[in-house]
MDAnalysis code that builds the backbone (N, CA, C; Angstrom):
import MDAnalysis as mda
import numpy as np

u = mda.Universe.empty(369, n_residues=123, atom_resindex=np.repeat(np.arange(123), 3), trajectory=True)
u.add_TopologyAttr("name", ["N", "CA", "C"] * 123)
u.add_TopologyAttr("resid", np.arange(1, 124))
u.add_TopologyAttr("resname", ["UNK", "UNK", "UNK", "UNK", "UNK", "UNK", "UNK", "UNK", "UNK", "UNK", "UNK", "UNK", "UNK", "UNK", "UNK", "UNK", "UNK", "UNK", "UNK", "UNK", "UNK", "UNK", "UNK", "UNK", "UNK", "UNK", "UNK", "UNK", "UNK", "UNK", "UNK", "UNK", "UNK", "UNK", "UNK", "UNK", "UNK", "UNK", "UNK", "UNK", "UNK", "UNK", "UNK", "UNK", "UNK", "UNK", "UNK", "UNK", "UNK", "UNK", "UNK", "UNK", "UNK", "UNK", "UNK", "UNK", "UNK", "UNK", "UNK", "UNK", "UNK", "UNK", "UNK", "UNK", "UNK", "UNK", "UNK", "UNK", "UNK", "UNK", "UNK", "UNK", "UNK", "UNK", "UNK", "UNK", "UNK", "UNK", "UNK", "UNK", "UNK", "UNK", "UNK", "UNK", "UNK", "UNK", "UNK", "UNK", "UNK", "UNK", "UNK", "UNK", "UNK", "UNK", "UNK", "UNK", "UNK", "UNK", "UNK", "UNK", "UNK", "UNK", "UNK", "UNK", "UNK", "UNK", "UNK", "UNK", "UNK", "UNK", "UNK", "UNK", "UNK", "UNK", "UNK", "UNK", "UNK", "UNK", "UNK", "UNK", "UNK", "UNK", "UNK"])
u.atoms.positions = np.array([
    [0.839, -1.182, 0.000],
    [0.000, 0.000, 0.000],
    [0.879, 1.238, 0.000],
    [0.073, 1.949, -0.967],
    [1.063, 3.303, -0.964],
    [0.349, 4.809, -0.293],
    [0.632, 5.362, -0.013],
    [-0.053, 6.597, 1.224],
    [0.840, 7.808, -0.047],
    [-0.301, 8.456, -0.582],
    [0.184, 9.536, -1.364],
    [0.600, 10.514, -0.012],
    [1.902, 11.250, -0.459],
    [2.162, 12.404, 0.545],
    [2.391, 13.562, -0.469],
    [2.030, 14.632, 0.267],
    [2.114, 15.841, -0.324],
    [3.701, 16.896, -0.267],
    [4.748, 16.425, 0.199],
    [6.032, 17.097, -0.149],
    [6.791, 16.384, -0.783],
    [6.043, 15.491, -2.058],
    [7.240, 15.491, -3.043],
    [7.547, 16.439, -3.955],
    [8.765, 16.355, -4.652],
    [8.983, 17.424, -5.120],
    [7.845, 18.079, -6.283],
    [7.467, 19.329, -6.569],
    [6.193, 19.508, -7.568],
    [4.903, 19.300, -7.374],
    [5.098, 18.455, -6.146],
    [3.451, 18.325, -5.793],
    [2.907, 19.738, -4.935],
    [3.627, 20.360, -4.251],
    [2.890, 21.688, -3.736],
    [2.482, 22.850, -4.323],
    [1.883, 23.311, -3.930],
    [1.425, 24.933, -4.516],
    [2.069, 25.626, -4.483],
    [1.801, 26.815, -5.516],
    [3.748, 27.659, -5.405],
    [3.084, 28.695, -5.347],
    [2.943, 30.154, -4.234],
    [3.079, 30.763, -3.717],
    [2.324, 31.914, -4.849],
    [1.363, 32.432, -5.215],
    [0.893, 33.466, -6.122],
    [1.754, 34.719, -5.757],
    [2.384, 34.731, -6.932],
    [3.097, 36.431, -7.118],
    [2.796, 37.596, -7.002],
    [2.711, 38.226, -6.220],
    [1.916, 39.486, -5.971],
    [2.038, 40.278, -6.787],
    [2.017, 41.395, -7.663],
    [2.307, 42.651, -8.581],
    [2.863, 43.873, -7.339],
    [3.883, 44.012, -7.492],
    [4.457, 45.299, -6.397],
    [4.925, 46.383, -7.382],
    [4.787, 47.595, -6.859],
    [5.396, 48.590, -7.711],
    [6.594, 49.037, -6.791],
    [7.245, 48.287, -5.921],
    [8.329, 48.532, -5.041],
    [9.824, 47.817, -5.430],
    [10.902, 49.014, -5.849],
    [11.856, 48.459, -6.410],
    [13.267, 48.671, -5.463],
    [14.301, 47.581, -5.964],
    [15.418, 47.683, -5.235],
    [16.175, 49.119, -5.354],
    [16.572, 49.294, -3.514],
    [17.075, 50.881, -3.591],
    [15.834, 51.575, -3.309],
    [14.749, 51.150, -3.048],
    [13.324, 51.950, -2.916],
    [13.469, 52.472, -1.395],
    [13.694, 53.565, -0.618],
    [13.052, 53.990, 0.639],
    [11.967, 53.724, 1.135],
    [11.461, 52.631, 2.423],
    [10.745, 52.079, 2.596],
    [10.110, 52.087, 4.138],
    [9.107, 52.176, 4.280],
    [8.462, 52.248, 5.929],
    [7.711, 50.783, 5.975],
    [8.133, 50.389, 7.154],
    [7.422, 48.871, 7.808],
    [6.532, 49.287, 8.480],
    [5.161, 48.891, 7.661],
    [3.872, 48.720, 8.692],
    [3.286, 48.091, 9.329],
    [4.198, 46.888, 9.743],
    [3.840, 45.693, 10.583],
    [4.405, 44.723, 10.594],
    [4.403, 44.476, 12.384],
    [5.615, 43.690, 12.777],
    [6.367, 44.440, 13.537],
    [7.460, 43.210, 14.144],
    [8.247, 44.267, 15.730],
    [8.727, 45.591, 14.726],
    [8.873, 45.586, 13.163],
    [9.877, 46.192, 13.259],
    [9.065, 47.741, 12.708],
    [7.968, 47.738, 13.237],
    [7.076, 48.699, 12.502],
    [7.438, 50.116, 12.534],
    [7.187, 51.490, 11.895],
    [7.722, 52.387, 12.244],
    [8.531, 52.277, 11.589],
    [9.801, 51.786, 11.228],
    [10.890, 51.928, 11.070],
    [11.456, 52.185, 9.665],
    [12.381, 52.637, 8.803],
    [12.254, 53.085, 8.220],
    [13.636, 52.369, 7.081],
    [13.839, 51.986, 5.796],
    [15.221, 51.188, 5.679],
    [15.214, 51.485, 3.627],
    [16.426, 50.881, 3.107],
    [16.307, 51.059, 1.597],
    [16.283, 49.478, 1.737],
    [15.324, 48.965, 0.378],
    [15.278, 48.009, 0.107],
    [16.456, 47.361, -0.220],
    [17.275, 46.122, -0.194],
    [18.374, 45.824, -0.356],
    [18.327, 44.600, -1.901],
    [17.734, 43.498, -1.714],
    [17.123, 42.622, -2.184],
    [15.668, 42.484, -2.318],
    [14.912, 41.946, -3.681],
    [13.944, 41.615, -3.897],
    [13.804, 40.233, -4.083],
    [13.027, 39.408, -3.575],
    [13.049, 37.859, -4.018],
    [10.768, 37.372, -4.626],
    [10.837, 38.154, -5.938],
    [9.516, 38.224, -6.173],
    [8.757, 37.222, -6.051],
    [9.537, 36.070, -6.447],
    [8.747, 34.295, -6.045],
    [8.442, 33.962, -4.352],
    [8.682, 34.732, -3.868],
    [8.441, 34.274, -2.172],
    [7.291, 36.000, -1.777],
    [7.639, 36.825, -2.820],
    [6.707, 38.238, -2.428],
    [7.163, 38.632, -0.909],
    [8.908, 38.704, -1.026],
    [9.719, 38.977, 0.206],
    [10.753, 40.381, -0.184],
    [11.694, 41.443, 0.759],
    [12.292, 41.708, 0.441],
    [13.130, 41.986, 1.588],
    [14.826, 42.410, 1.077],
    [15.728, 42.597, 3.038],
    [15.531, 43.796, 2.616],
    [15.595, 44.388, 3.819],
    [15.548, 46.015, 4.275],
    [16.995, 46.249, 5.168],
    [17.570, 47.396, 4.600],
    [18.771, 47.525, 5.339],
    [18.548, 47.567, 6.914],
    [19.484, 46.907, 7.418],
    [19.473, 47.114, 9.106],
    [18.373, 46.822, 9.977],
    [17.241, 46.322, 8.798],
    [15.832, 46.099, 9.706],
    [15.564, 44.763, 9.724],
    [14.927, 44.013, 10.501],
    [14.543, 42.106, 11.108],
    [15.823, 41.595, 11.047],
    [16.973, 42.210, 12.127],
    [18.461, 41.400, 12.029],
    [17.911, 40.362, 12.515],
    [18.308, 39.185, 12.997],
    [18.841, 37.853, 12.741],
    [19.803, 37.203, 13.026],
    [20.115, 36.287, 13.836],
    [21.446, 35.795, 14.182],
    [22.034, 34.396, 13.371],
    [22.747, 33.926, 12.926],
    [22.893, 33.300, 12.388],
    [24.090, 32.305, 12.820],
    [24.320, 31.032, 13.183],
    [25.607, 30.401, 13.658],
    [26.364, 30.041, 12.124],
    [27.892, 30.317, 12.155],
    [28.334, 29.832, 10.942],
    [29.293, 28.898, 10.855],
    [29.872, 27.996, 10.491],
    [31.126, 27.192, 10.730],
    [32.368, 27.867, 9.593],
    [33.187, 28.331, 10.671],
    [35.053, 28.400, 10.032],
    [34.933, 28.396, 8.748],
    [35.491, 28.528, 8.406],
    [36.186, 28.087, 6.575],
    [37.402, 28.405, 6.704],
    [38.326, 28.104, 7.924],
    [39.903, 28.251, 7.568],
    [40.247, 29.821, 7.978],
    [41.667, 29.664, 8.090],
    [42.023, 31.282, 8.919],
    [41.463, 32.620, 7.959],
    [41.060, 32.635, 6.813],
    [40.607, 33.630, 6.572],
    [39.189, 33.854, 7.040],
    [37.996, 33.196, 6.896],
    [37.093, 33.269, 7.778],
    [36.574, 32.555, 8.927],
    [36.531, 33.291, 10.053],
    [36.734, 32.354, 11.319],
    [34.647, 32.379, 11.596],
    [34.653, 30.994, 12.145],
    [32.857, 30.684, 12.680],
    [32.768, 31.800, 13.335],
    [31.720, 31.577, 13.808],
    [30.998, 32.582, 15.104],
    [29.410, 33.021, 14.583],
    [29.106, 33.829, 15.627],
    [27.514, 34.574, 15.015],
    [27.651, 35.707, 14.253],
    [26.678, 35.158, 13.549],
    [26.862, 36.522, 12.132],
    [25.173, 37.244, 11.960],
    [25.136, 38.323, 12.238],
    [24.552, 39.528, 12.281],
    [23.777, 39.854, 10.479],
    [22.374, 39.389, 10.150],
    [21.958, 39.633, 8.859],
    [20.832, 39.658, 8.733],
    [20.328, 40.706, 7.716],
    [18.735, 40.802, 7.200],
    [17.965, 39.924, 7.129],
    [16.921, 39.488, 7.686],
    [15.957, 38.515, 6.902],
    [14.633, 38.976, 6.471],
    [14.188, 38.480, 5.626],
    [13.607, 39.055, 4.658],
    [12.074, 39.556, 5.328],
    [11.559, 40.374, 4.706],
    [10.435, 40.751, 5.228],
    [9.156, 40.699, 3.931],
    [7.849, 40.716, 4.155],
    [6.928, 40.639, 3.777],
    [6.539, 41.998, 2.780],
    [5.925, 41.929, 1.009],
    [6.169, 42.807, 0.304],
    [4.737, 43.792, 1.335],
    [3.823, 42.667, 1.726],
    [2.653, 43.801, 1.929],
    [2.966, 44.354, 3.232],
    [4.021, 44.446, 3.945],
    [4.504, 45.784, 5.443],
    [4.949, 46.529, 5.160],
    [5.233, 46.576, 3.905],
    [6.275, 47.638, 3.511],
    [5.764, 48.668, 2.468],
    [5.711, 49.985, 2.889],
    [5.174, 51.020, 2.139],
    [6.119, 52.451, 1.674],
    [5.873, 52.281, 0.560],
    [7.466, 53.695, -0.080],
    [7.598, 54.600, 0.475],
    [8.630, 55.293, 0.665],
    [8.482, 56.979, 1.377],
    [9.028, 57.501, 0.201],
    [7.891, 59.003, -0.008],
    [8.713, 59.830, -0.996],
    [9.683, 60.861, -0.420],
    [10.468, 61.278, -1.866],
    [11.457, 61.669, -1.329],
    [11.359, 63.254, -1.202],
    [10.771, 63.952, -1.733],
    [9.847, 65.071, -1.730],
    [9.198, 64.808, -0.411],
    [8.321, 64.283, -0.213],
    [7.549, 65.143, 0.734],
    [7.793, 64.094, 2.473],
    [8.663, 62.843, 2.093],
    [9.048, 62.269, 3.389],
    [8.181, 61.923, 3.688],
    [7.169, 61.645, 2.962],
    [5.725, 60.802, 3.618],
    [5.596, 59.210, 3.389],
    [4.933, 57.931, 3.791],
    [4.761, 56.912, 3.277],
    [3.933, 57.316, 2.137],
    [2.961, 56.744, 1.062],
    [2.522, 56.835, 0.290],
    [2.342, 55.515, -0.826],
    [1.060, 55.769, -1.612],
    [0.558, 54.732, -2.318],
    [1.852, 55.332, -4.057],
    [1.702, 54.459, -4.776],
    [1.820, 54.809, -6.150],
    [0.898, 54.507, -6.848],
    [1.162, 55.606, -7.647],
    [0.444, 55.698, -8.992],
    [1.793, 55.252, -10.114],
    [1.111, 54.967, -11.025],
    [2.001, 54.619, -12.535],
    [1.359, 55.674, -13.527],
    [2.534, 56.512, -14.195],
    [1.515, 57.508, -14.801],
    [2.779, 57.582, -16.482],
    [2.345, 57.969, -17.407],
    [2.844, 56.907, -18.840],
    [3.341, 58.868, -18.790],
    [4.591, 58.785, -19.559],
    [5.368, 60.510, -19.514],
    [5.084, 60.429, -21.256],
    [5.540, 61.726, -21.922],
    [5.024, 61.891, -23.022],
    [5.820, 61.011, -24.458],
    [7.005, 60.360, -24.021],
    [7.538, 59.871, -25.072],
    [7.040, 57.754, -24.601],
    [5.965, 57.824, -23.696],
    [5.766, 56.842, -23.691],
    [6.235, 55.572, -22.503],
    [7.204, 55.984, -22.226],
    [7.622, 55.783, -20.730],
    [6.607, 55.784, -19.473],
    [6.996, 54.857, -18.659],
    [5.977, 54.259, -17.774],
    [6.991, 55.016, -16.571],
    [6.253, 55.755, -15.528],
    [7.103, 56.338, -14.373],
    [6.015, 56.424, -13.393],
    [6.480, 55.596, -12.154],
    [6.105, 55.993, -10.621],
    [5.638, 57.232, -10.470],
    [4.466, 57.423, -9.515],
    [4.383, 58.993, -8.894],
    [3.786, 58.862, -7.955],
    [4.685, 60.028, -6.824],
    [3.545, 59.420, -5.205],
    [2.446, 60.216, -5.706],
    [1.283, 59.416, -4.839],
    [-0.046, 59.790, -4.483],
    [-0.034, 60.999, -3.833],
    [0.642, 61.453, -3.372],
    [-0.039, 62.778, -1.897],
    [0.676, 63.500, -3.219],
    [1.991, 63.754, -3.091],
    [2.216, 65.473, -3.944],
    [2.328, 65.324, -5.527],
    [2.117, 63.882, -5.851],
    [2.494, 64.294, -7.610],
    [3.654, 64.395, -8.122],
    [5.220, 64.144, -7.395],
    [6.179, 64.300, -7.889],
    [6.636, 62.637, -8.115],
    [7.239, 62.781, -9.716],
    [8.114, 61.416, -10.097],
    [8.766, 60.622, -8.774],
    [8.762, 59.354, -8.808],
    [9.382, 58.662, -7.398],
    [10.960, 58.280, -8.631],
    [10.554, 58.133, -10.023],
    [11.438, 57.468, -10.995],
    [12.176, 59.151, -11.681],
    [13.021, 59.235, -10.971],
    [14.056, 60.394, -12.107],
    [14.849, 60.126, -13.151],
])
């Protein structure tokens, strides 16, 4: 008798991709979670998990093993990734969080614009 199980490889569901208009290097405010408030540039995007690291924000400890006298073990200090929907843009104009808009410029070009004042987020 065979007992179908569900973590072979391909048999699970893979994670629906969210659509974000939030890009690497983006200035970013966390709206939930310890690390809320807080404020970081996006570092990494990983769009298949709808994750991203934020500088200096959800550190993390990590144990590592040696690799020989140039790098010695110990605990190592690093980003882990955070959730695309806590995280909301700050513009750079007006220092506010804010929604985007996508607004098409005259030679056809597709460019960011915050919601509150109307200025390009994309220069």
């Amino acid at each position: 008798m065979s007992v179908a199980t569900s973590n072979k490889a391909g048999s699970g569901d893979r994670p629906v991709r969210v659509r974000t208009r939030l890009r690497k290097g983006d200035t970013v405010l966390v709206t939930a979670g310890k690390e809320r408030g807080k404020t970081g540039k996006i570092l990494t995007m990983v769009a298949e998990k709808n994750r991203a690291t934020v500088e200096r924000l959800n550190m993390v400890k990590r144990h590592r093993k040696g690799q020989g006298a140039q790098s010695p073990g110990g605990i190592v200090e690093k980003e882990a990734l955070l959730d695309l929907s806590n995280l909301t843009l700050v513009c750079g104009r007006c220092n506010k969080p804010t929604r985007i808009n996508v607004r098409v410029l005259e030679d056809g070009k597709r460019a960011r614009q915050c919601h509150r004042c109307g200025e390009l987020v994309d220069s």
